[in-house]
Rosetta silent file (secondary structure, phi, psi, omega in degrees, C-alpha in Angstrom):
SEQUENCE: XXXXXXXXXXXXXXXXXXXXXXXXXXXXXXXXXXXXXXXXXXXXXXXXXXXXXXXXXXXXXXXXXXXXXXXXXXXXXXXXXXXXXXXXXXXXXXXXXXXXXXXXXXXXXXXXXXXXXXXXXXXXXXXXXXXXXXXXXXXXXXXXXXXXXXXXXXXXXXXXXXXXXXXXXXXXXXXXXXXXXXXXXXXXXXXXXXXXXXXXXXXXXXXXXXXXXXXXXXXXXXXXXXXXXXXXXXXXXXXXXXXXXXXXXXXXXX
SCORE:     score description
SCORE:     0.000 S_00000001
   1 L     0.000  126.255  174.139    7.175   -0.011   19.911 S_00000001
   2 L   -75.097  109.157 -164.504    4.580   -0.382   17.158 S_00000001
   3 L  -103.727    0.587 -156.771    5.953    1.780   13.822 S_00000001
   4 H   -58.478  -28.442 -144.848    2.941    0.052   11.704 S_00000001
   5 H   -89.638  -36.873  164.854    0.139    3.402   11.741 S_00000001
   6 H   -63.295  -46.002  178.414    3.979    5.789   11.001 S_00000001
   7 H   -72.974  -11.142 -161.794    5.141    3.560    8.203 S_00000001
   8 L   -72.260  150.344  169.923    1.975    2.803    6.654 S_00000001
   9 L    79.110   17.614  163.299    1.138    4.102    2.799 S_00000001
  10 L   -84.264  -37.533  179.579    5.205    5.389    2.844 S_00000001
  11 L    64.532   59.317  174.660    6.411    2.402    0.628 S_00000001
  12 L   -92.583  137.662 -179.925    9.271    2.440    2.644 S_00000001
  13 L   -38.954 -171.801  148.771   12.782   -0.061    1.134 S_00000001
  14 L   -84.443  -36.012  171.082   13.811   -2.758    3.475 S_00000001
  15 H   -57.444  -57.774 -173.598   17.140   -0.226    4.137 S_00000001
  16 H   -75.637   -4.825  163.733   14.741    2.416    4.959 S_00000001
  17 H   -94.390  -17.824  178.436   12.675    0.303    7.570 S_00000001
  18 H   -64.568  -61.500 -155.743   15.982   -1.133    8.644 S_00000001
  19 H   -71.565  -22.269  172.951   17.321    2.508    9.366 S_00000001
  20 H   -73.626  -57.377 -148.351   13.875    3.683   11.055 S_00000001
  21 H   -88.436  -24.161  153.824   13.721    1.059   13.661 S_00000001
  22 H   -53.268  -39.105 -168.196   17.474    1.998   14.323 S_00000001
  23 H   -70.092  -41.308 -178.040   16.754    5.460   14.810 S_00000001
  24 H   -87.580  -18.384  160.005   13.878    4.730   17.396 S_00000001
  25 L   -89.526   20.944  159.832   16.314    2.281   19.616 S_00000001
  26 L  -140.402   33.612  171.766   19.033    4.793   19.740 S_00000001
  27 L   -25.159  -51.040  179.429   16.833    7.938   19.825 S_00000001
  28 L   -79.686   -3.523 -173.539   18.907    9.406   22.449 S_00000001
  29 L  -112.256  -32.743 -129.516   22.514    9.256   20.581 S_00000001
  30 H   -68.962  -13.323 -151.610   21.148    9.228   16.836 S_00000001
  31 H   -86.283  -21.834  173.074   21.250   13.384   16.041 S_00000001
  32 H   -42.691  -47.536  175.610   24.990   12.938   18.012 S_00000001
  33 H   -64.130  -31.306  160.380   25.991   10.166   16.006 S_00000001
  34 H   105.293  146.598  166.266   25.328   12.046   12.764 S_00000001
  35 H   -63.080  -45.997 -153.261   23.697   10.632    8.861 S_00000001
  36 H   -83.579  -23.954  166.097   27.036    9.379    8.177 S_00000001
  37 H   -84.972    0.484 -177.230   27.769    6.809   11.113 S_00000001
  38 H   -93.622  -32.191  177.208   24.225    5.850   11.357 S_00000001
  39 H   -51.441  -46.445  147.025   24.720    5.312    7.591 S_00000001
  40 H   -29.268  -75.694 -175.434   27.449    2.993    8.569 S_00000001
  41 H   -46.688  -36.741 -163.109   25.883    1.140   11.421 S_00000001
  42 L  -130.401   30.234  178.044   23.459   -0.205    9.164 S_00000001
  43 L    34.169   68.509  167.408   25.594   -0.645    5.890 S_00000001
  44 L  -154.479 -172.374 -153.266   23.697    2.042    3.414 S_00000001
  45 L   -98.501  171.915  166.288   24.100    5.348    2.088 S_00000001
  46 L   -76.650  -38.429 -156.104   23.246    9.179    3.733 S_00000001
  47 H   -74.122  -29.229  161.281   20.932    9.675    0.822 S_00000001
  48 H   -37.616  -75.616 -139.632   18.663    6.476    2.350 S_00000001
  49 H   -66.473  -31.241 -156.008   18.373    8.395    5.677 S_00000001
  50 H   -88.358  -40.492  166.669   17.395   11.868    3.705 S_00000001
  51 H   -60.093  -36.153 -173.510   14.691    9.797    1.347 S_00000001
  52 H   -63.175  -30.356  172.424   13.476    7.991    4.737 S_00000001
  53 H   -63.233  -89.097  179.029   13.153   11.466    5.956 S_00000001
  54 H   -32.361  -29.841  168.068   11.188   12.836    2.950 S_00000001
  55 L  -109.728   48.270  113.664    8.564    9.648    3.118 S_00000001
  56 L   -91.056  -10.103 -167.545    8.062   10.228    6.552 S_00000001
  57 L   136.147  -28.553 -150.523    7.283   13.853    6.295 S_00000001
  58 L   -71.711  163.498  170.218   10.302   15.422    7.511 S_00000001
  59 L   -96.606  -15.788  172.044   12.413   18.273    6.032 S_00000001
  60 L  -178.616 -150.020 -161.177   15.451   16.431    6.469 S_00000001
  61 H   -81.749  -29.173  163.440   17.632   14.585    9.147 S_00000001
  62 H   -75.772  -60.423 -160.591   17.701   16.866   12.409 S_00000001
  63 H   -58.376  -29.720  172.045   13.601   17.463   11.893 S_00000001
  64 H   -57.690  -71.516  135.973   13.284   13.827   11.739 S_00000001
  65 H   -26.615  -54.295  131.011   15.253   12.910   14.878 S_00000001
  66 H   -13.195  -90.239 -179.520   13.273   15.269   16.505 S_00000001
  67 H   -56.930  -33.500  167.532    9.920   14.656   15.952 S_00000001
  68 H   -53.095  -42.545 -156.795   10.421   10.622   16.462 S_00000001
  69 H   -76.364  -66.821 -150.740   12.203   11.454   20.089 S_00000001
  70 H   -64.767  -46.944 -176.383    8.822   13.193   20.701 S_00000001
  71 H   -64.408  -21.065 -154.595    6.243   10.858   19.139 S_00000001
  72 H   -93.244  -27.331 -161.244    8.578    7.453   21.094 S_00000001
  73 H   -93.339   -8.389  163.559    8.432   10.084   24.591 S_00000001
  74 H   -60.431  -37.825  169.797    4.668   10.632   24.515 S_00000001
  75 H   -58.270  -51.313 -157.355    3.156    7.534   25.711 S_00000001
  76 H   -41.148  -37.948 -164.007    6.267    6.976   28.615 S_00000001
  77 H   -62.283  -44.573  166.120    5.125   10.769   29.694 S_00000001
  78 H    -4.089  -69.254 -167.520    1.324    9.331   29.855 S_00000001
  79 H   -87.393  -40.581  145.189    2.161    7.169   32.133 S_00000001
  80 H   -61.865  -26.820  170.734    4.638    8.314   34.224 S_00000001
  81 L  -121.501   93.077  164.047    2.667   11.484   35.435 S_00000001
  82 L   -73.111  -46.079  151.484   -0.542   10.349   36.089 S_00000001
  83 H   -17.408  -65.516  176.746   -1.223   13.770   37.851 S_00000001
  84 H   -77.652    8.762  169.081   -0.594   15.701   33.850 S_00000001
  85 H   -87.595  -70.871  124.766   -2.811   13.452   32.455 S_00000001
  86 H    23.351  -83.528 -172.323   -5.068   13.824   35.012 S_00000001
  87 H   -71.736  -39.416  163.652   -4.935   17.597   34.560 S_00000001
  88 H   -49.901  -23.032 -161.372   -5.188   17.258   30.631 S_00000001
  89 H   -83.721  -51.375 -165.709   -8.540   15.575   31.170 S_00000001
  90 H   -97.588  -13.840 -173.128   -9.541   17.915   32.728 S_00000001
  91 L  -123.267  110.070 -177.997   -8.231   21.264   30.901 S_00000001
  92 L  -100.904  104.357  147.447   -9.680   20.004   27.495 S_00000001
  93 L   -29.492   30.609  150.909   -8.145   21.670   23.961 S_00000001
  94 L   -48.638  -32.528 -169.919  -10.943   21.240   21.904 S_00000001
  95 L  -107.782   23.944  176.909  -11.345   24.450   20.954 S_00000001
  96 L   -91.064  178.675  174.147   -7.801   24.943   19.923 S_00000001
  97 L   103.227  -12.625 -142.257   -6.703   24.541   16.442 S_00000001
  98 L    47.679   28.712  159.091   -9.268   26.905   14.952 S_00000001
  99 H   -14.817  -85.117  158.905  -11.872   24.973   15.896 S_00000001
 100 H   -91.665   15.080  162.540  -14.541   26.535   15.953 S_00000001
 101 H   -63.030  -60.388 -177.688  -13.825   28.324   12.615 S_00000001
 102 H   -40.117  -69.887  161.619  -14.226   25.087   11.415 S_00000001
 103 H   -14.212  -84.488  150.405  -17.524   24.540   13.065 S_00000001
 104 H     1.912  -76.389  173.904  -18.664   27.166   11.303 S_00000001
 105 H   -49.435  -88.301  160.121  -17.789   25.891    8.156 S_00000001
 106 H    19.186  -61.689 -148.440  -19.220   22.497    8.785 S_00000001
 107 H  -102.073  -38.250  175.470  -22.296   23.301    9.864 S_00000001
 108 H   -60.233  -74.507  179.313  -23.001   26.474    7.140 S_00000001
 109 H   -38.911  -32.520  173.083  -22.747   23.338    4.698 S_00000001
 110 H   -74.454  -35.203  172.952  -24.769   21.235    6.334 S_00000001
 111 H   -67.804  -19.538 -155.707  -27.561   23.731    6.788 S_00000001
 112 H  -109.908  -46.389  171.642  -26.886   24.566    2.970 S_00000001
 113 L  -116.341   42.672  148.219  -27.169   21.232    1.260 S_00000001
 114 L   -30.620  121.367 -144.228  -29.823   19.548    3.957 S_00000001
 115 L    94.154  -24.068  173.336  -31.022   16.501    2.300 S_00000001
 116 L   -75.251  120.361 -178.272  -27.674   15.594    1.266 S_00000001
 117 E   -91.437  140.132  177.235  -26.431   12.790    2.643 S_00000001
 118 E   -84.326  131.813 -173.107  -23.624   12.803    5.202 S_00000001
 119 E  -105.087  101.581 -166.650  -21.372    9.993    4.814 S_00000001
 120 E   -91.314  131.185 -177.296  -19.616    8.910    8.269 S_00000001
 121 E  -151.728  131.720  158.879  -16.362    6.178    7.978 S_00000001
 122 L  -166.743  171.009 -173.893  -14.201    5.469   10.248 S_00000001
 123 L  -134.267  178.610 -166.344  -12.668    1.954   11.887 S_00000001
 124 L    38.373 -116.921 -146.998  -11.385    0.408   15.121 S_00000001
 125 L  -103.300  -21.516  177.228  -11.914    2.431   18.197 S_00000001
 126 H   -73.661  -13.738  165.746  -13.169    5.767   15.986 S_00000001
 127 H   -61.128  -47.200 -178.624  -16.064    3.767   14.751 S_00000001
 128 H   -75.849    3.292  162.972  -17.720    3.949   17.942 S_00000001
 129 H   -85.551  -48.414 -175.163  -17.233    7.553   17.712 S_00000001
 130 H   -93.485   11.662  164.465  -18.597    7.993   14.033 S_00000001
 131 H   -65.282  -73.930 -178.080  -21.391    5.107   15.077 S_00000001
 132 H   -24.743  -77.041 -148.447  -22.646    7.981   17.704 S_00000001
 133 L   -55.629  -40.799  177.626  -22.365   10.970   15.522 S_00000001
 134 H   -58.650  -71.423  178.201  -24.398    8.998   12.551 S_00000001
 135 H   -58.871    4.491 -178.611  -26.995    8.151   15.065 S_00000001
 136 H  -103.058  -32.908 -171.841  -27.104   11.562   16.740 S_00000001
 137 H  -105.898   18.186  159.779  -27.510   13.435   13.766 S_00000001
 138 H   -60.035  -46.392  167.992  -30.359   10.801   12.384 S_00000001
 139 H   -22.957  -70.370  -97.960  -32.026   11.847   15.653 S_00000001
 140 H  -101.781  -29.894 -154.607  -31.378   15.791   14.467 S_00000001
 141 L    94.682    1.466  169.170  -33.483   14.638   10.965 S_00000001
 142 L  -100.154  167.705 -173.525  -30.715   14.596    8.786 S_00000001
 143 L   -84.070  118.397  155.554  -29.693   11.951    6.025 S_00000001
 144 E  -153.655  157.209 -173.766  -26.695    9.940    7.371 S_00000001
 145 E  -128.589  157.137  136.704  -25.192    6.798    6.810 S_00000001
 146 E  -133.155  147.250 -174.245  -22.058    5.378    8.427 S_00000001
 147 E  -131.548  165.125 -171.316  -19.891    2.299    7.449 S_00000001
 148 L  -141.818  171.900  175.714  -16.626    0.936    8.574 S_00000001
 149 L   -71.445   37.177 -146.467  -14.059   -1.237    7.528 S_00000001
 150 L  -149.976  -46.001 -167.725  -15.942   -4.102    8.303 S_00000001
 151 L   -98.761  149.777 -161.869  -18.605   -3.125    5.707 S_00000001
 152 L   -70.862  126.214  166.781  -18.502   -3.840    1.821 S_00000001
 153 H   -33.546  -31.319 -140.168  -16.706   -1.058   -0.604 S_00000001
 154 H   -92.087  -51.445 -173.632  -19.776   -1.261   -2.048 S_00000001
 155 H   -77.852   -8.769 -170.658  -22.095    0.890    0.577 S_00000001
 156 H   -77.648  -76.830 -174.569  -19.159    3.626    0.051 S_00000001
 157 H   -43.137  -52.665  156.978  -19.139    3.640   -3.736 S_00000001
 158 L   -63.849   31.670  177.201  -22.797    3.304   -4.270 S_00000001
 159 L  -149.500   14.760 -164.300  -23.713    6.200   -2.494 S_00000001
 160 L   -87.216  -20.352  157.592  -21.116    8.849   -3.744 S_00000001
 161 L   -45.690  -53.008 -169.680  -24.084   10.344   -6.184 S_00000001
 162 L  -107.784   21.371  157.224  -25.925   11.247   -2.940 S_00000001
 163 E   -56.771  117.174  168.227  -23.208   12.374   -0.918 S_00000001
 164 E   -78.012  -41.521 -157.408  -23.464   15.959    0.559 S_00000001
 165 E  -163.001  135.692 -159.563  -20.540   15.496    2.641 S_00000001
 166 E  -123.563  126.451 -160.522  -18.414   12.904    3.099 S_00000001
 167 E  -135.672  123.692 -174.831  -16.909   12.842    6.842 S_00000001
 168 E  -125.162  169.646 -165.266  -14.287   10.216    8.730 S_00000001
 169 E  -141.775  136.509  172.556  -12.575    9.920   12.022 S_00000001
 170 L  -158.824  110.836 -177.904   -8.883    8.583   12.180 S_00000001
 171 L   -71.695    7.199 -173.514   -6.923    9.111   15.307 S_00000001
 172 L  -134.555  -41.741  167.490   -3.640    8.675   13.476 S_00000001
 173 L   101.286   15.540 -153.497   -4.560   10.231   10.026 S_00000001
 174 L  -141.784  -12.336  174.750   -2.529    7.408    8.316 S_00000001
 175 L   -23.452  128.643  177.783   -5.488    4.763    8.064 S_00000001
 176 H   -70.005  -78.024 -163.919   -4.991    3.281    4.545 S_00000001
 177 H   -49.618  -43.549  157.826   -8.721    2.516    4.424 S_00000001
 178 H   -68.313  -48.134  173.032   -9.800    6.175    5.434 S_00000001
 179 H   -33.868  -63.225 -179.713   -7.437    7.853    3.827 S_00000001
 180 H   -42.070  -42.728 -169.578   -8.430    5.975    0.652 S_00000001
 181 H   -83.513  -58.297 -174.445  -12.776    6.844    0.877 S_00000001
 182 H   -36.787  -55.225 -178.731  -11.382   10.812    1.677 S_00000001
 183 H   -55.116  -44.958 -121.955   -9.244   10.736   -1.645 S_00000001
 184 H  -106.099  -71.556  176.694  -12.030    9.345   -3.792 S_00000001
 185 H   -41.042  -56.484  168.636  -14.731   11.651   -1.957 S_00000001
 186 H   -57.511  -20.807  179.651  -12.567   14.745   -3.183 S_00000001
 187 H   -83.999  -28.509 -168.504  -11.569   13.726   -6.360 S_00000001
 188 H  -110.871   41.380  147.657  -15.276   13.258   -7.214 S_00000001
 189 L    77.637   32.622  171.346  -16.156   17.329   -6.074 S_00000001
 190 L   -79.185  152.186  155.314  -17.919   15.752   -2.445 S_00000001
 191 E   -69.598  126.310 -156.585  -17.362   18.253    0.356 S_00000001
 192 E  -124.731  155.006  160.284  -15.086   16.115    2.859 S_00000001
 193 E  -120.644  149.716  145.124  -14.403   16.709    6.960 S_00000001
 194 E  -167.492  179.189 -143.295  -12.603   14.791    9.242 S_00000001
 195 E  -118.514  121.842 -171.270  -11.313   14.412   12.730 S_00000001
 196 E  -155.875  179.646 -179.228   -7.337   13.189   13.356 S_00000001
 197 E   -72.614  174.906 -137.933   -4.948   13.897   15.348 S_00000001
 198 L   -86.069  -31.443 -178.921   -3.590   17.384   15.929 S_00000001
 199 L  -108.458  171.865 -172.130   -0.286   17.108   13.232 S_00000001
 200 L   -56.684  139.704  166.190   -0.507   16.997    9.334 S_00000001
 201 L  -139.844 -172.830  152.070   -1.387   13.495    7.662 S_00000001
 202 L   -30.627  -88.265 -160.206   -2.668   11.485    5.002 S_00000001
 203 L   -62.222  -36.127  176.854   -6.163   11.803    5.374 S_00000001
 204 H   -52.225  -50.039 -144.285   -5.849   15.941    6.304 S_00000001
 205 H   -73.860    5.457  171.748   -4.416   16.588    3.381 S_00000001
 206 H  -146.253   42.172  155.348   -8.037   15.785    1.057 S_00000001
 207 L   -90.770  146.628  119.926  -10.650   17.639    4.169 S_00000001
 208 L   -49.890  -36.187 -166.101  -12.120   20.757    3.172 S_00000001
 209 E  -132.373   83.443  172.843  -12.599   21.062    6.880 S_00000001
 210 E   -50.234   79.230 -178.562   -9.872   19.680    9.116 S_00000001
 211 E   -91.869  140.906  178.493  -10.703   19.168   12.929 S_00000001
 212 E   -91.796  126.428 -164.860   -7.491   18.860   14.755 S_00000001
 213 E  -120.155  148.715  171.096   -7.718   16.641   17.883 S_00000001
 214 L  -102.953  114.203 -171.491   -5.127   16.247   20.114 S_00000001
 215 L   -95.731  115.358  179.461   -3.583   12.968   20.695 S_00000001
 216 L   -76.983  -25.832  173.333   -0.935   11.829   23.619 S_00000001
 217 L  -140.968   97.472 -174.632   -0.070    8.911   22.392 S_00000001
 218 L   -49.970  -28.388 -157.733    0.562    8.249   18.380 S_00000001
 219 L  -104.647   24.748 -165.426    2.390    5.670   18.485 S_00000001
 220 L  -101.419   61.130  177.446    0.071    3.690   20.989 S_00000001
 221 L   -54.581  -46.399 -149.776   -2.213    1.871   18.002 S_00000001
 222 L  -103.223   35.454  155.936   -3.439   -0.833   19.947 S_00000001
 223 L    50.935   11.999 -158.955   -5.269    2.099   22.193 S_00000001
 224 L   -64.529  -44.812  179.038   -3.473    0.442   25.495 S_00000001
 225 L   -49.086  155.891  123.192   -2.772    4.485   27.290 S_00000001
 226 L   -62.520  115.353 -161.605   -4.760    6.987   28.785 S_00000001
 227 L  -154.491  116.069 -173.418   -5.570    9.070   26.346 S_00000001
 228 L   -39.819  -36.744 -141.722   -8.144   12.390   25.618 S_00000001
 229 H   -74.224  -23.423  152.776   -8.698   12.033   21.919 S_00000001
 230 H   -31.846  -58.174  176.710  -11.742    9.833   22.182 S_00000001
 231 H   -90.887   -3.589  150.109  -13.417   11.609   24.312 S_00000001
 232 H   -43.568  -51.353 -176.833  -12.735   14.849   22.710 S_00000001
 233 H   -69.036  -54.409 -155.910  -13.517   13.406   19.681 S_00000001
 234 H   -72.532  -65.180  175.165  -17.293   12.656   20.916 S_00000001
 235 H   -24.234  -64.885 -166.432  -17.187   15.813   22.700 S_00000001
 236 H   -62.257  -33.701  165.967  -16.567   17.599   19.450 S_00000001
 237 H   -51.955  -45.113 -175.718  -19.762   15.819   17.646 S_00000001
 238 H   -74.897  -12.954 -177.310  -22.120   17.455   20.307 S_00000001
 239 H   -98.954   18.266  157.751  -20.541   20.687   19.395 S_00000001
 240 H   -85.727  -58.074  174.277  -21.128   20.183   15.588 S_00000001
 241 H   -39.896  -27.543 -164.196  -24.999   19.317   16.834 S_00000001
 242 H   -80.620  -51.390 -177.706  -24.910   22.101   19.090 S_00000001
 243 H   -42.236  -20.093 -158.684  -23.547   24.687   15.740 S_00000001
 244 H   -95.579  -29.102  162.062  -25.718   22.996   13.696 S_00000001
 245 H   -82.946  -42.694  162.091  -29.007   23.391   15.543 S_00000001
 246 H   -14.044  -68.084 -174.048  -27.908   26.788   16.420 S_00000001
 247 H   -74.513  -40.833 -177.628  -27.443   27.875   12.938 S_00000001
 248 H   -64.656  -19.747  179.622  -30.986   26.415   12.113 S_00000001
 249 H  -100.893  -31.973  173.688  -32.796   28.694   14.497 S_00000001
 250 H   -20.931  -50.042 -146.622  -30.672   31.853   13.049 S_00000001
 251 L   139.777 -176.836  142.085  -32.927   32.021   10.110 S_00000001
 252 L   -35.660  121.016  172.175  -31.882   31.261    6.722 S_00000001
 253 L   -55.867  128.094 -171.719  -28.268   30.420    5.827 S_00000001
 254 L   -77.239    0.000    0.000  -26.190   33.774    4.897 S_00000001
């Protein structure tokens, strides 16, 4: 199982990567076995396991154990019941989430500072999601640019004077490289959006506008599953195009 897209930007010890990769091959005994015999098992303290908790997110050592048994049992369900996938596909949760309150939001800004340019980043398989969305709303007559990790720091930074809105797609929310352009855009008073999976991350934590996506399988980085959030994701672009044209025939922005 691939932990890089959970551990990354935690600045986790060597103890505390030792004691995570215990925890996900004994998933099913660890909340029996207890902090103090797993502390044992892998010759360190309780207070490792309770910091390893706190830099993953957790509130402490049960919440922890939890949410890993869930994140390690999502792909396996994927795949064994092709039938609920299947059905997932088909009953789509886009609009959960607050959704389209967001929309809303989104789209009043965009309509508000028109001329401003929106700045789309995102890498690996979400680039061909925030490729579309740049070139759909170029179509639309708005200013957009989008870059990827592939393109020089350089087209980010030299364009943060003439950001309106600075907007990325990261199906894990833990990108270093998105995360990083999000932080920057907020710190320097840009309006930021962006599109992740469905639980709290890195990169939510510096949107203005959060879309929540739902993802089946987190811990499947190398995209291998059947899995909605892709197509969800593009789905969710036409319905910022649809809000956005929408709002433009209203009238004037209230």
């Amino acid at each position: 199982m691939n932990l890089t897209k959970l551990i990354q930007g935690r600045n986790l010890t060597e103890n505390e990567r030792m004691v995570l990769a215990y925890l996900m091959e004994h998933l099913d005994t660890a909340l029996s076995q207890g902090v103090r015999s797993i502390a044992q098992e892998n010759y360190t303290s309780t207070s490792t396991i309770m910091r390893l908790a706190r830099k993953l997110g957790y509130s402490g050592f049960v919440d922890m154990c939890y949410n890993l048994r869930a994140m390690a049992e999502e792909p396996e369900r994927a795949m064994a019941k092709e039938q609920d996938f299947l059905t997932e596909f088909c009953q789509s949760s886009i609009l959960s989430y607050d959704t389209y309150a967001n929309l809303k939001v989104f789209t009043k800004h965009m309509v508000h500072s028109k001329g401003g340019l929106i700045f789309i980043y995102a890498t690996g398989f979400s680039a061909t999601i925030g490729t579309y969305m740049a070139r759909k709303l170029v179509n639309m007559g708005l200013r957009c640019m989008f870059a990827s990790g592939e393109d020089s720091v350089g087209m980010f930074e030299n364009n943060l004077e003439q950001m309106g809105s600075f907007f990325c797609i990261s199906k894990s929310g833990e990108t270093t490289l998105v995360r990083d352009k999000i932080k920057i855009a907020r710190e320097n008073g840009i309006f930021t959006a962006a599109i992740t999976c469905e639980r709290e991350n890195s990169v939510s934590r510096f949107a203005d506008v959060w879309f929540r996506v739902e993802d089946l399988c987190k811990l499947d980085d190398l995209n291998t599953l059947p899995n909605t959030f892709f197509p969800q994701a593009m789905m969710l672009v036409e319905l910022i195009a649809y809000e956005y044209l929408r709002r433009c025939k209203s009238g004037p922005p209230q």
